[in-house]
N, C-alpha and C positions, 0 to 999 in steps of 0.2 A: 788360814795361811794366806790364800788371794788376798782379802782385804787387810791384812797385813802389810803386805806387799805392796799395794795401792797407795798405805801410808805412807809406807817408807819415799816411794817414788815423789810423791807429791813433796813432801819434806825435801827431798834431794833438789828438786824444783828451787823450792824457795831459796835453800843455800846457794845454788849457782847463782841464781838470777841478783842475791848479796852481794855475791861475789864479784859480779861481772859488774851492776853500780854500786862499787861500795863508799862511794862519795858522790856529796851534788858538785853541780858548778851554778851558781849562782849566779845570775846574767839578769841587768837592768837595763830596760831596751824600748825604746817606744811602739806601741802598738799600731799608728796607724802615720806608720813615713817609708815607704818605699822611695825607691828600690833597696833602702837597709835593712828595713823591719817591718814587721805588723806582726797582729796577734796570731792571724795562721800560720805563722811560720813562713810566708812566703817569701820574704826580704832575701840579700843574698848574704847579709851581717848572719842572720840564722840560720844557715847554710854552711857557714865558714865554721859558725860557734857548734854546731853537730859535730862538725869534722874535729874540734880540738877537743870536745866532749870525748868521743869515739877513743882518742890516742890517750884520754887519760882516765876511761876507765870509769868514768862519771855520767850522772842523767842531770842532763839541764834541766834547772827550776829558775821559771824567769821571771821576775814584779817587774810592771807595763808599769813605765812613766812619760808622759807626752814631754820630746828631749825638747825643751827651753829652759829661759832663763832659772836656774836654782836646781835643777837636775841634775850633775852631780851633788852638789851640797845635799840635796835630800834622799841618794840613791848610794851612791859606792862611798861618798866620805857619811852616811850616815850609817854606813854596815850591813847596810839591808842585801847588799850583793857585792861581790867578789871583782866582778867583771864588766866594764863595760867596753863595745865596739868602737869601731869607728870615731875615733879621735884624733887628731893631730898629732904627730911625735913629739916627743917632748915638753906635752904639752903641760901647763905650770898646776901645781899640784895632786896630783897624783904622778905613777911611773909608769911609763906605756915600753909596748914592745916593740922589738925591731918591725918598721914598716914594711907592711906586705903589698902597698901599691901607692904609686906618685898619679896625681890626677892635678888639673887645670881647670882654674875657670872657662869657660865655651861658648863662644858666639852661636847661635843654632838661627837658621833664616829656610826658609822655603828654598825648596832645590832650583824654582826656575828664579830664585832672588840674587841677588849680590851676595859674593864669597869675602866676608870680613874677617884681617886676621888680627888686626892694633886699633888703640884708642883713639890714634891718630889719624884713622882711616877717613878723609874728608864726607864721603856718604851717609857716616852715621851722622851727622846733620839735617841732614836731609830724610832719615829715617824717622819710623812710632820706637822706640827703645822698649822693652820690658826688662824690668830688675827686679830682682827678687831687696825686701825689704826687709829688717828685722824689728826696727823702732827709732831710739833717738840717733841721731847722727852719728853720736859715736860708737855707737858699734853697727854700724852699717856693712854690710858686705860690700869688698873691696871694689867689684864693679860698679858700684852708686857711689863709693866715694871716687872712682876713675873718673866718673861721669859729672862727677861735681867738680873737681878741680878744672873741666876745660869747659865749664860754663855752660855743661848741657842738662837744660831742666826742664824747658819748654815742650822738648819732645820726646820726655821720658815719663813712663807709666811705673808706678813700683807698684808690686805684687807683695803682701805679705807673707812671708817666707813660713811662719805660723798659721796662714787662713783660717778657715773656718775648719774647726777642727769635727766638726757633725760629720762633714763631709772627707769623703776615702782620699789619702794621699793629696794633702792642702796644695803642695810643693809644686804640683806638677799644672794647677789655674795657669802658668803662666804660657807652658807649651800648647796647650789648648788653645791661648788667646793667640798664638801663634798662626796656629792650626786655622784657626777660621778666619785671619786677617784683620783683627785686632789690632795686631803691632806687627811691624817688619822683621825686626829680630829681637831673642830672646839673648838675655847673659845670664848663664846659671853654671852651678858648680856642674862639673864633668859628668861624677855619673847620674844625676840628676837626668843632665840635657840628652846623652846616652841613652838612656834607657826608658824617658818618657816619649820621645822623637821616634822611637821605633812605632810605638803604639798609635803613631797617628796614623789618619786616612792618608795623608799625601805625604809624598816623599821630603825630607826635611833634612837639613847638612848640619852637619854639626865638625864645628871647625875651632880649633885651640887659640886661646889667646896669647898674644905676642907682646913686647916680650915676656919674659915671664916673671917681673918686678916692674911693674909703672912708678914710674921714680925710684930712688934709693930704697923706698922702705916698703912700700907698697904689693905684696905677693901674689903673687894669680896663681900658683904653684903650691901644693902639699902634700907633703908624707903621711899617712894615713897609718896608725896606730890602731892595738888594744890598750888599755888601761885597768890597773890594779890602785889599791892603795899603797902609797907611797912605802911602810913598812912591809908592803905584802912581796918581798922579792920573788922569797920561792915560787910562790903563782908567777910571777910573770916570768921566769928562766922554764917554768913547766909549759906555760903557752905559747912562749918562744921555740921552743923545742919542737914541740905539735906542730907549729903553722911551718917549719923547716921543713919535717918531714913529709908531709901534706900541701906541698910547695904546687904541685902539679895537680894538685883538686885547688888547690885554690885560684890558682891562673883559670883553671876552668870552668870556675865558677862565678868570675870575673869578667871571660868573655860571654859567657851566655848571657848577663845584664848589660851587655855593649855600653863595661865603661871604659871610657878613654884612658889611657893609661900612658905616663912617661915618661917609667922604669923599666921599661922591658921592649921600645920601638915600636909599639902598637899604635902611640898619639898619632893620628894623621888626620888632615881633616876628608871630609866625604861624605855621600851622602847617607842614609841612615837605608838598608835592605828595603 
């Protein structure tokens, strides 16, 4: 009868534990780019994607793809996954969700340096620039094409935004060369400059760029999405739903990565704790 009994329980086990995941969420995410992702779960993209897991009742299964060039094409439009972080709203084919945070490109300088908030600021002439780089011109990150339309090349350092991938979090060579006086100031995307700026030995500011379109077309500014495939509605009205309800874990999990943020009057500049 005990061993009986034993059975039974253990069976009852397995039906809850069914019950409680009885769907994956399949999430394609880079292994090794903080502060969104890595393989241990550390990022705050895996963080956020728990919490939408959690509301829908699912166990993340996630395939690690290093996010560059062809990374959707061969992750969410190839089927392999459901879901990917951290995109742009709106952005052109796939269907992403209502933005859970606006961030800014970010001047980041040593705390006893000069406070830069525009492209126009006469000092950065005078400055080592660091830019993060992606490859041909044309698709340069917005702050190396700023930096090229007013004729500054001489005293600009670009960092590839892809580095050396052997090595933890490529992205963040450029706050280091910071760090040690390398270059006078860094331009990198918000939570980027946020959340690697903290980690340094010395205190380091990190300040929003102005305005926030350099020229007509030019954006220092973005809504930060998830994305589904473009027929996947259902999924995205179910992880729309989740990040609403989970509104107040996810602000909170936004400020523990000190990124800058500005949707909610948190953008200021200052200097990093």
């Amino acid at each position: 009868m005990c061993l009986r009994f034993l059975r039974w329980v253990a069976l009852a086990g397995l039906l809850l534990t069914d019950a409680v995941y009885a769907r994956d969420l399949r999430v394609c995410a880079d292994p090794n780019n903080l502060p969104f992702s890595n393989e241990a779960g550390e990022g705050l993209e895996n963080k956020i994607v728990s919490l939408i897991a959690e509301e829908l009742g699912a166990e993340v299964r996630y395939t690690w793809w290093a996010q560059r060039r062809g990374f959707l094409r061969n992750t969410l439009k190839a089927g392999i996954c459901d879901l990917v972080p951290s995109l742009p709203a709106n952005f052109e084919g796939v269907r992403t969700t209502a933005p859970y945070y606006r961030s800014s490109y970010v001047f980041v300088t040593r705390a006893d340096g000069p406070t830069i908030t525009s492209f126009n600021d006469p000092v950065l002439r005078q400055l080592k620039i660091g830019v993060h780089l992606i490859g041909d011109d044309g698709s340069n990150t917005p702050p190396a094409h700023a930096l090229s339309r007013r004729g500054m090349v001489e005293n600009v350092r670009g960092y590839m935004i892809y580095g050396d991938y052997s090595e933890p979090n490529p992205p963040a060579r450029i706050i280091e060369a910071l760090a040690k006086g390398e270059i006078d100031v860094a331009i990198v995307w918000g939570p980027l400059g946020g959340y690697f700026a903290q980690r340094e030995g010395i205190a380091l500011r990190v300040t929003p760029v102005r305005p926030i379109f350099d020229g007509p077309k030019l954006p220092m500014v973005f809504d930060i999405s998830m994305a589904v495939r473009k027929e996947d509605e259902t999924l995205r009205q179910e992880v729309d739903a989740a990040l609403a309800r989970r509104r107040a874990d996810v602000d909170a999990i936004l400020r523990d990565y000190r990124l800058p943020r500005l949707d909610n009057g948190e953008m200021q500049a200052g200097r990093t704790p």
